[in-house]
N, C-alpha and C positions, 0 to 999 in steps of 0.2 A: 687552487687557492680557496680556502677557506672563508669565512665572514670574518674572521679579527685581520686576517692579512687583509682584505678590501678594506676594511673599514680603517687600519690602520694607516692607509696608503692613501683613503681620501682624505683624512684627519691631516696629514702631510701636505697635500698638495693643497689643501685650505691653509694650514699654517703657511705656507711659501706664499698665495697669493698676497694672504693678506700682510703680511712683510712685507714684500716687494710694493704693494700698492703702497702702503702706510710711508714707504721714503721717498716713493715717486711724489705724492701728493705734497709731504712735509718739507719736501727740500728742494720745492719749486723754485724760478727762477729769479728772486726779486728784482731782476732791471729790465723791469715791461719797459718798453720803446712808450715815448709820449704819442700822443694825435698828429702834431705838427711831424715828429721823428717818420711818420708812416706815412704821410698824406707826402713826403718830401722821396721817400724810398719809390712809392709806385709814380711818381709824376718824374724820378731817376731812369726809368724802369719805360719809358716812352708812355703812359700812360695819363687821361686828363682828369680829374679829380674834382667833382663838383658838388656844391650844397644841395640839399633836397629843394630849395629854391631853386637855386640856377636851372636843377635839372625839371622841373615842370613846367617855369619859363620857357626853357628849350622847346619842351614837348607843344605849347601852346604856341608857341611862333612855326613849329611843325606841321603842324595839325592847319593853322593858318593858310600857310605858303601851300598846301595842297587842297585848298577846295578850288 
């Protein structure tokens, strides 16, 4: 292989990238789930879902109950 076939072949595989990224990016998804739509899937999902409150509360009634 010579330097124009290399150089030909990288010149391609950058053109392909950047296509492929450019529609990946461009023709994203537009129906983001809301906050409530997620906070309802993972508490579906057996899991407990808590404010940055609640959960320092937690920690400090934690931290309490063990001295």
């Amino acid at each position: 292989m010579n330097k124009k076939t290399v150089r030909a072949f990288a010149i391609g595989i950058l053109f392909s990238a950047s296509l492929i990224g450019s529609f990946y990016f461009l023709t994203g998804s537009k129906n983001k789930p809301s906050l409530e739509e997620i906070k309802k899937q993972i508490e579906d999902a057996g899991f407990v879902v808590l404010s940055e409150e609640e959960y320092k509360q937690l920690l400090f009634n934690n931290s309490e109950n063990n001295k």
